[in-house]
N, CA, C and O atoms as a Tripos MOL2 file, in Angstrom:
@<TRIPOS>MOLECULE
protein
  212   211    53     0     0
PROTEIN
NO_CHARGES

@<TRIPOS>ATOM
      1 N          30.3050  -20.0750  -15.3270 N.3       1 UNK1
      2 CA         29.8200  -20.0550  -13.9510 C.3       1 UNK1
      3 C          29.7690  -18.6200  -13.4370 C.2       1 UNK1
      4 O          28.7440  -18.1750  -12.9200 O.2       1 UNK1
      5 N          30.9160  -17.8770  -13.5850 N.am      2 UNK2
      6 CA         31.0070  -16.5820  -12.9610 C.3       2 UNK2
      7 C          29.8110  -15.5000  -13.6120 C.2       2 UNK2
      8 O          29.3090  -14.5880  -12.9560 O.2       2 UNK2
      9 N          29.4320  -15.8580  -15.2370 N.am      3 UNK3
     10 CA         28.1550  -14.9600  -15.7610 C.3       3 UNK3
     11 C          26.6680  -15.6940  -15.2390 C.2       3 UNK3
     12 O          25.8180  -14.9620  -14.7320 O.2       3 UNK3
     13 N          26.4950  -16.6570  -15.3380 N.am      4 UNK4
     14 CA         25.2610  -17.3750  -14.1870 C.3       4 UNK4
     15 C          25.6420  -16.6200  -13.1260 C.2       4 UNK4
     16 O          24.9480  -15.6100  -13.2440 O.2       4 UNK4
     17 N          26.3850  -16.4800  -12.0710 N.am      5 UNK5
     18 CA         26.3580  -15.7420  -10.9850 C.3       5 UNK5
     19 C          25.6920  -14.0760  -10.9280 C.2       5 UNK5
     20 O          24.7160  -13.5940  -10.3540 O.2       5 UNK5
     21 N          26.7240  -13.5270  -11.7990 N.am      6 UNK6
     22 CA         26.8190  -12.0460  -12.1920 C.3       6 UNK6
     23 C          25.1260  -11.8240  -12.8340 C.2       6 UNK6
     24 O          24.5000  -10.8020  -12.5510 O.2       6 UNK6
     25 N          24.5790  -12.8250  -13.6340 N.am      7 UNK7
     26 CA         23.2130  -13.2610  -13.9430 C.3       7 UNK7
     27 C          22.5800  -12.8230  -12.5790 C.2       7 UNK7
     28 O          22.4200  -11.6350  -12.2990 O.2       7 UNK7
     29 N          22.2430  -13.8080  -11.7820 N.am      8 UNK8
     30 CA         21.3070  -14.8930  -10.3710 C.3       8 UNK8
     31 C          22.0270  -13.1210   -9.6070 C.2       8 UNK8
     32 O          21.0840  -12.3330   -9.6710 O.2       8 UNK8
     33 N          22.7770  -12.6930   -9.2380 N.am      9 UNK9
     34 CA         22.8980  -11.3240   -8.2820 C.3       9 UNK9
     35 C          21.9710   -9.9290   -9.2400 C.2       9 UNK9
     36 O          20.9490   -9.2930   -8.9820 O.2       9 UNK9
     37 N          22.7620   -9.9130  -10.1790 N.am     10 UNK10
     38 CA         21.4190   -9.0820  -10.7540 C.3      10 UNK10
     39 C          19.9500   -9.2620  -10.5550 C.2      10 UNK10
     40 O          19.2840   -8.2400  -10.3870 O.2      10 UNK10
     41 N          19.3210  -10.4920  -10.5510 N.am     11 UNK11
     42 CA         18.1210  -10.4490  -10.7730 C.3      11 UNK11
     43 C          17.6640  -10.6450   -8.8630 C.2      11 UNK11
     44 O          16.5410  -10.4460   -8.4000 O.2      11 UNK11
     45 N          18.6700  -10.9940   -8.2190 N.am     12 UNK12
     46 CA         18.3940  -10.6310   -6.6590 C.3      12 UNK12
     47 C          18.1580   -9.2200   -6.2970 C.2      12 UNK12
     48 O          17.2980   -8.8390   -5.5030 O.2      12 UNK12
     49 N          19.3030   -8.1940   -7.1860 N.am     13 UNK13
     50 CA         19.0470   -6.9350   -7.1760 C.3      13 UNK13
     51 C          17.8340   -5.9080   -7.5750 C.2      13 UNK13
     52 O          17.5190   -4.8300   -7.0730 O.2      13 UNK13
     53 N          17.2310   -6.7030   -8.7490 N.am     14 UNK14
     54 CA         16.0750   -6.3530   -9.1960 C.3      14 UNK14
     55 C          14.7050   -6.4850   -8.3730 C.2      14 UNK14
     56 O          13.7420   -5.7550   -8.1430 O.2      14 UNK14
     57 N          15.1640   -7.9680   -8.0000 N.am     15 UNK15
     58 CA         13.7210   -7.9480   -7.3440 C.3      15 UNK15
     59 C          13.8430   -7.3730   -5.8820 C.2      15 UNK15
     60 O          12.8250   -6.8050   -5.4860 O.2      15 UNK15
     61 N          15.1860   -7.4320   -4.7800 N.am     16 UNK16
     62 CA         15.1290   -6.4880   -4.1980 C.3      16 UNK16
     63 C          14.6580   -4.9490   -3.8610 C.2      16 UNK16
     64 O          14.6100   -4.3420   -2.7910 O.2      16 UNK16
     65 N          14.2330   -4.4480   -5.6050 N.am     17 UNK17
     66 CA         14.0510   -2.9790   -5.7990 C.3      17 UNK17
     67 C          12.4470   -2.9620   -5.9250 C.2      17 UNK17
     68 O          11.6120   -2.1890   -5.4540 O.2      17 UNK17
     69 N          12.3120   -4.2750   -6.8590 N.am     18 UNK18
     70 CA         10.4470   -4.4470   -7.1990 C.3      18 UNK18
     71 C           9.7620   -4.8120   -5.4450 C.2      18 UNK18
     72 O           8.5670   -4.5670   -5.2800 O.2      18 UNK18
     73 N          10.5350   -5.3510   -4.3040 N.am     19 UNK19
     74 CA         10.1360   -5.4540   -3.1380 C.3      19 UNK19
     75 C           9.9710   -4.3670   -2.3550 C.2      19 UNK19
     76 O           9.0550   -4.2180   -1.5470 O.2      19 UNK19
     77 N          11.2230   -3.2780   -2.6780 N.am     20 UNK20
     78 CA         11.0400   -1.9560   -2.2560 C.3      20 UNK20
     79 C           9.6910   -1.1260   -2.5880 C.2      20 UNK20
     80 O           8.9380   -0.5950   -1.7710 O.2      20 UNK20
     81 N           9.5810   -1.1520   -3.9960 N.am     21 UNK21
     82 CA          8.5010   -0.5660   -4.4370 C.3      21 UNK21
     83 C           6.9450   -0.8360   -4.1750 C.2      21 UNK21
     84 O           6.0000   -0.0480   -4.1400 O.2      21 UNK21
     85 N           7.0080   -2.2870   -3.9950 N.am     22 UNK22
     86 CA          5.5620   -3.1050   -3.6640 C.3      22 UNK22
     87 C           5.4870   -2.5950   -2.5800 C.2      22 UNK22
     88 O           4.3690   -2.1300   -2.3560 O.2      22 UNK22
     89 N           6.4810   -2.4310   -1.4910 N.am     23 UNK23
     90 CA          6.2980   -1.7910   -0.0830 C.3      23 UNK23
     91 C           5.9500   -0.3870    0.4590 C.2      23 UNK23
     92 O           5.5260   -0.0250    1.5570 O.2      23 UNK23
     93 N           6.2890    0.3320   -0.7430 N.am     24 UNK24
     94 CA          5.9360    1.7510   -0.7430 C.3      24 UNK24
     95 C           4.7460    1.9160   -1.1540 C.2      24 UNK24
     96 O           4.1670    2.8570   -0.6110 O.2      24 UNK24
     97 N           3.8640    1.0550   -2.3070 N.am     25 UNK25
     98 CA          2.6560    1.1400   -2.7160 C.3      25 UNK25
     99 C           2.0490    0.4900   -1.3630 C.2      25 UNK25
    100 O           1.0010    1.1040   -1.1600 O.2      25 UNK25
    101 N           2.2190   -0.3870   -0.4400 N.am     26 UNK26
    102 CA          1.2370   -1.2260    0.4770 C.3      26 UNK26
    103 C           1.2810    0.0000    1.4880 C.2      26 UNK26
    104 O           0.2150    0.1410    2.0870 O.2      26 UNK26
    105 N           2.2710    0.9180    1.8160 N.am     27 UNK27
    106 CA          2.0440    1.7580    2.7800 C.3      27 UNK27
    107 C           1.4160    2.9130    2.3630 C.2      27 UNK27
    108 O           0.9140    3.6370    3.2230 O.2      27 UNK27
    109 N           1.3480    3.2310    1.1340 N.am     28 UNK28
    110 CA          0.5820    4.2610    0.4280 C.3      28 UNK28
    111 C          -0.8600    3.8690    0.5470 C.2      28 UNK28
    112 O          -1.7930    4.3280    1.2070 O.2      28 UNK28
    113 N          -0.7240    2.6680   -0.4750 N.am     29 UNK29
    114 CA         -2.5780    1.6350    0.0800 C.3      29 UNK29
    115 C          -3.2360    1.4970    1.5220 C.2      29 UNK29
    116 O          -4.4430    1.2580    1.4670 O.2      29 UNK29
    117 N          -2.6910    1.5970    2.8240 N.am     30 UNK30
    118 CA         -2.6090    1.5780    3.8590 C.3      30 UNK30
    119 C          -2.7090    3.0880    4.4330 C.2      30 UNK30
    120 O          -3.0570    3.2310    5.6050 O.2      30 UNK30
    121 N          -2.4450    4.0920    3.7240 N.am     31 UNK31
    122 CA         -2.7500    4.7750    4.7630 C.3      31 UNK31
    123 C          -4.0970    5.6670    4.1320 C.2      31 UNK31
    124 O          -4.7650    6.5180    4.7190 O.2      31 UNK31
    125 N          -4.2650    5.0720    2.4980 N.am     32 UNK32
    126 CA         -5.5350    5.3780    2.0440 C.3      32 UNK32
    127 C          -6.4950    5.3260    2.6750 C.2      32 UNK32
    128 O          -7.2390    6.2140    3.0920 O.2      32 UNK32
    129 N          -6.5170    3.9360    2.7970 N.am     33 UNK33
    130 CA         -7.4540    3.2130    3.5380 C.3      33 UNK33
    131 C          -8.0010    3.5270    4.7240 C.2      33 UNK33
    132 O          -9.2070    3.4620    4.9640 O.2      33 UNK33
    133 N          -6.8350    3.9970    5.7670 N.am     34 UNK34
    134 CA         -7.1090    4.8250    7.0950 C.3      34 UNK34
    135 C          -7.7220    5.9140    7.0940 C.2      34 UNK34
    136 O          -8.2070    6.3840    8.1230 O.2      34 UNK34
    137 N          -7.8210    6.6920    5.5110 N.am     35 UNK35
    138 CA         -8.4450    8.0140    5.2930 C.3      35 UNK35
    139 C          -9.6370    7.9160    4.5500 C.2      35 UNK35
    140 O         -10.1760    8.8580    3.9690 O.2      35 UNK35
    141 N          -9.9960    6.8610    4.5810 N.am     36 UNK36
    142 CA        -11.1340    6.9330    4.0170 C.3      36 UNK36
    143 C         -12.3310    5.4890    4.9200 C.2      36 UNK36
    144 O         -13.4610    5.0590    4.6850 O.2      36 UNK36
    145 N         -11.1960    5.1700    6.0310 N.am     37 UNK37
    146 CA        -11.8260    4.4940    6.6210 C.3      37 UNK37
    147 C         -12.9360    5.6660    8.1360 C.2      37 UNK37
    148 O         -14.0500    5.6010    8.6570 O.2      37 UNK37
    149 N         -11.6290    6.6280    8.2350 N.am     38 UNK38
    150 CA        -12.2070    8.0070    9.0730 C.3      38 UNK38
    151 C         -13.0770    8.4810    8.0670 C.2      38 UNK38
    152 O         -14.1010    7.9320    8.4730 O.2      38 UNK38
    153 N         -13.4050    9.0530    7.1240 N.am     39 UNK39
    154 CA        -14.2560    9.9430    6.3660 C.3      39 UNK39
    155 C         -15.4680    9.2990    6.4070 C.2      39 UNK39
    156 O         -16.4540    9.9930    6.6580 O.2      39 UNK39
    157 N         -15.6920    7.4510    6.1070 N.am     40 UNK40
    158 CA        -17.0440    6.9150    5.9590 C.3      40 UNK40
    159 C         -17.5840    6.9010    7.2610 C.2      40 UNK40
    160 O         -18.7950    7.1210    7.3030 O.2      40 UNK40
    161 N         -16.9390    6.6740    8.4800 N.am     41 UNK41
    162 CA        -17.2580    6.8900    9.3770 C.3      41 UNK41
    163 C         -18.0730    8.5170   10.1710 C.2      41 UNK41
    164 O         -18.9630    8.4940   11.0210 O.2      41 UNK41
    165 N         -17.5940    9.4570    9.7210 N.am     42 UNK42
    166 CA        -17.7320   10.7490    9.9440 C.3      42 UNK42
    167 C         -19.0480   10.9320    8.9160 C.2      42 UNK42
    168 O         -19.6740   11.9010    9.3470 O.2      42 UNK42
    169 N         -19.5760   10.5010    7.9780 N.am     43 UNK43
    170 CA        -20.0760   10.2610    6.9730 C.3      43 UNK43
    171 C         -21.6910    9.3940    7.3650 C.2      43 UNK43
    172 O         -22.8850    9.6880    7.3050 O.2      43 UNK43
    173 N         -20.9880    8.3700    7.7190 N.am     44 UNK44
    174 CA        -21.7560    7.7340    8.4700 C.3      44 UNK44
    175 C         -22.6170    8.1060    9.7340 C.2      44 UNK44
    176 O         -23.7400    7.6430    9.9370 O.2      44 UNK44
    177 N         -21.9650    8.9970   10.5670 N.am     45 UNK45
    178 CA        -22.6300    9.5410   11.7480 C.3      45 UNK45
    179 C         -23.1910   10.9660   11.4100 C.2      45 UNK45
    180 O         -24.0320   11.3880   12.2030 O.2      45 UNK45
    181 N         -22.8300   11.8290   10.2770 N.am     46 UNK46
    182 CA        -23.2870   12.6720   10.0840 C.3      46 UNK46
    183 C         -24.5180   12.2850    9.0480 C.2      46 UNK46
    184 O         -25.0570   13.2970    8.6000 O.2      46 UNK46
    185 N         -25.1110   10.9730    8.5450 N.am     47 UNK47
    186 CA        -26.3670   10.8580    7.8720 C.3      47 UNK47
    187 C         -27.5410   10.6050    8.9690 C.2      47 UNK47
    188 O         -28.6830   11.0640    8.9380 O.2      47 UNK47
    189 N         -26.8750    9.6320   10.0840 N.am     48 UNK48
    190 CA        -27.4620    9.2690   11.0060 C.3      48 UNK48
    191 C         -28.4270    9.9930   12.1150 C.2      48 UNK48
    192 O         -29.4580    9.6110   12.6700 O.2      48 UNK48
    193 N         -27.3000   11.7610   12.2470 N.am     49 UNK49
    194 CA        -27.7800   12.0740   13.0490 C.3      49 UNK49
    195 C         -28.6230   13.1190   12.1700 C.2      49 UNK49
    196 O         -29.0670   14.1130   12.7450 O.2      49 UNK49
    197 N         -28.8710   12.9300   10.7450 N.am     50 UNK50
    198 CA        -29.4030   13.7470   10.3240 C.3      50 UNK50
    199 C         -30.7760   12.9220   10.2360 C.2      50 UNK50
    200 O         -31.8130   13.4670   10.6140 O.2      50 UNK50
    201 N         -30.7880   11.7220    9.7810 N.am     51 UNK51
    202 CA        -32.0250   10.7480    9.9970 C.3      51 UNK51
    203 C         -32.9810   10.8540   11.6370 C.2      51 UNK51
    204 O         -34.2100   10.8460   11.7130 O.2      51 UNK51
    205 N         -32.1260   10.9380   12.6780 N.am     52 UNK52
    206 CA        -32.8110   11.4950   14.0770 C.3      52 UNK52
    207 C         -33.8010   12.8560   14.1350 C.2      52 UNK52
    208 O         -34.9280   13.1140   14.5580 O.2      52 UNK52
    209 N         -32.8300   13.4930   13.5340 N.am     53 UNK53
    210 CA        -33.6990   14.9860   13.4540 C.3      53 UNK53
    211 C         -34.8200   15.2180   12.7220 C.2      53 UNK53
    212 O         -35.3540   16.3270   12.7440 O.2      53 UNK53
@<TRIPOS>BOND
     1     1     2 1
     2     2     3 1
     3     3     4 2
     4     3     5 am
     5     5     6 1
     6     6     7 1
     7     7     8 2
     8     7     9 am
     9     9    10 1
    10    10    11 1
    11    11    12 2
    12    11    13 am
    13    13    14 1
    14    14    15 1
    15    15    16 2
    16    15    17 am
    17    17    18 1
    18    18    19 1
    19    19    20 2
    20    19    21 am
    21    21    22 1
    22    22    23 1
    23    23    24 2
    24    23    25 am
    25    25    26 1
    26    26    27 1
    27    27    28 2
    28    27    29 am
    29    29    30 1
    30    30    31 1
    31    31    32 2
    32    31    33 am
    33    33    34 1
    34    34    35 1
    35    35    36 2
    36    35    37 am
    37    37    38 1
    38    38    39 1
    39    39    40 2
    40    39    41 am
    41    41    42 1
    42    42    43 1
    43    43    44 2
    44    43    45 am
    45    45    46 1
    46    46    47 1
    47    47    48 2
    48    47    49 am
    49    49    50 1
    50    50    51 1
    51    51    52 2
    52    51    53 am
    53    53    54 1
    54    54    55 1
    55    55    56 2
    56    55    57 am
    57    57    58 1
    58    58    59 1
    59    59    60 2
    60    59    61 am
    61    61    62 1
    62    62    63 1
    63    63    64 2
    64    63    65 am
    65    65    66 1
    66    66    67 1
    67    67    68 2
    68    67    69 am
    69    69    70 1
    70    70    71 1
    71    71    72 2
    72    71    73 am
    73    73    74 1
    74    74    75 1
    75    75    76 2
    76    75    77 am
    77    77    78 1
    78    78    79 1
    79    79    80 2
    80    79    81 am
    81    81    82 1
    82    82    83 1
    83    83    84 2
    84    83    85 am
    85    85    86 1
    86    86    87 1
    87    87    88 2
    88    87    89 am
    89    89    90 1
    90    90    91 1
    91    91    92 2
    92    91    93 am
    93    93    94 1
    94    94    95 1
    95    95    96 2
    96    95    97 am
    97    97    98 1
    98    98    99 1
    99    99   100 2
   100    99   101 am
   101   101   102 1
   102   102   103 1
   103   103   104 2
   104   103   105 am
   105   105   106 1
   106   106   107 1
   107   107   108 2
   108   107   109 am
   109   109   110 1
   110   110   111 1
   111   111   112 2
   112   111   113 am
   113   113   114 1
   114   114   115 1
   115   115   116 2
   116   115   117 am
   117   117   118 1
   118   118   119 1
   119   119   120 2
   120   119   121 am
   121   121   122 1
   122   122   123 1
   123   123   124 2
   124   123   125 am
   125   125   126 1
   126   126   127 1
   127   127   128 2
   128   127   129 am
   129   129   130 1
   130   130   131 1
   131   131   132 2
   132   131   133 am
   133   133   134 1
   134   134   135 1
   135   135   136 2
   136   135   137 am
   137   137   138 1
   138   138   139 1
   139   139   140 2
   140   139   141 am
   141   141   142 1
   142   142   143 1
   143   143   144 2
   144   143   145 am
   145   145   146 1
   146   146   147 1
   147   147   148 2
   148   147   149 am
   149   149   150 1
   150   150   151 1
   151   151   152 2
   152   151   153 am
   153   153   154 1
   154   154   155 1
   155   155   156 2
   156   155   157 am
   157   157   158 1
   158   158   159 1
   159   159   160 2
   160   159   161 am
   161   161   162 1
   162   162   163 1
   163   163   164 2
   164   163   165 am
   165   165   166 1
   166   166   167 1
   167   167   168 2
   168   167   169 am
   169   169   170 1
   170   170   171 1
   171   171   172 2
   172   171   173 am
   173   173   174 1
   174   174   175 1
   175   175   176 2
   176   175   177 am
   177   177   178 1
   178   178   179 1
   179   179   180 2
   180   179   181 am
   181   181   182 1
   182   182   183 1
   183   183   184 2
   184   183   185 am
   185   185   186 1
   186   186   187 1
   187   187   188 2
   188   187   189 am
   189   189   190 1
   190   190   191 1
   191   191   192 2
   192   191   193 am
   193   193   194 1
   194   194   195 1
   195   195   196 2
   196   195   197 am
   197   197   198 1
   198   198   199 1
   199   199   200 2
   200   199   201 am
   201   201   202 1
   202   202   203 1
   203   203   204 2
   204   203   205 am
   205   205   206 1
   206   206   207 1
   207   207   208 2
   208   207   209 am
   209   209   210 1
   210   210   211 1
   211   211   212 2
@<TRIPOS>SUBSTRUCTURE
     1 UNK1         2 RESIDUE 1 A UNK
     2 UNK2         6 RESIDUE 1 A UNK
     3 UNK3        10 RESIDUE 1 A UNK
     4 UNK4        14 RESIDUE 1 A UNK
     5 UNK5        18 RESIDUE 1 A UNK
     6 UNK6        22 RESIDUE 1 A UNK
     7 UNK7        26 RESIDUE 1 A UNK
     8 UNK8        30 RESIDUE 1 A UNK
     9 UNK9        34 RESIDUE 1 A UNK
    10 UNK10       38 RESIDUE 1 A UNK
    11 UNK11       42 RESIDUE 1 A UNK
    12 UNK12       46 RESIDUE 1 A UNK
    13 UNK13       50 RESIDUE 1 A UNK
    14 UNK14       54 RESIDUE 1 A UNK
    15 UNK15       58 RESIDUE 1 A UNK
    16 UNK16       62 RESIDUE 1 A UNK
    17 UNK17       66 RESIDUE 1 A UNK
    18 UNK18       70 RESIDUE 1 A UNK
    19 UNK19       74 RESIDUE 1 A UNK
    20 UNK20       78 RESIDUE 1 A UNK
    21 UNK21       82 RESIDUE 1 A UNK
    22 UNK22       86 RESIDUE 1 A UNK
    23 UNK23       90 RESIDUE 1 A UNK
    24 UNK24       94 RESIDUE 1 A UNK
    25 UNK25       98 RESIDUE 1 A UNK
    26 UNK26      102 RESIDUE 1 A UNK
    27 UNK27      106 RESIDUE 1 A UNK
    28 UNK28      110 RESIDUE 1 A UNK
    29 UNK29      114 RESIDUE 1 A UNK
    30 UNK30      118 RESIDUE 1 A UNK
    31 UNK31      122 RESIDUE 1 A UNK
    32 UNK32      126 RESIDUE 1 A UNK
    33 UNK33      130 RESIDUE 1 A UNK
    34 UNK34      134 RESIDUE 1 A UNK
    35 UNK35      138 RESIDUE 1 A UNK
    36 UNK36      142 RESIDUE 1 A UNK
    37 UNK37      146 RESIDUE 1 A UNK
    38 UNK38      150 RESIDUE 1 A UNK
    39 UNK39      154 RESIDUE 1 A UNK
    40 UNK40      158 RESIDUE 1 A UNK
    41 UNK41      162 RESIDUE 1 A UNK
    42 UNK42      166 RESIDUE 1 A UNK
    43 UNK43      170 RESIDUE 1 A UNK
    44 UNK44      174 RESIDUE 1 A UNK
    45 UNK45      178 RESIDUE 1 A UNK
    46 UNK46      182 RESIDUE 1 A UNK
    47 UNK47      186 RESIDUE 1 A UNK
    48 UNK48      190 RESIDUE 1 A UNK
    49 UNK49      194 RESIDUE 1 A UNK
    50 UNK50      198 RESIDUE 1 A UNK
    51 UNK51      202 RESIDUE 1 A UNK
    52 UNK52      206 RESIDUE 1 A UNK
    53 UNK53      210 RESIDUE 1 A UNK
């Protein structure tokens, strides 16, 4: 019983760490996204106003 335990806390510990990490990639993915959500935009208005002219 006590190595099933010592087992089942380890693998709480593990995936505790793989949750850490998934969270650091979603805020990394996230702030990509914000930088390239500004650039297409800037991108976008600078074809536009070149299409006017």
């Amino acid at each position: 019983v006590v190595d099933i335990m010592r087992v089942n806390v380890d693998k709480v510990l593990e995936r505790d760490q793989k949750l850490s990490e998934l969270d650091d990639r979603a805020d990394a993915l996230q702030a990509g996204a914000s930088q390239f959500e500004s650039s297409a935009a800037k991108l976008k208005n600078k074809y536009w106003w070149k299409n006017v002219k």
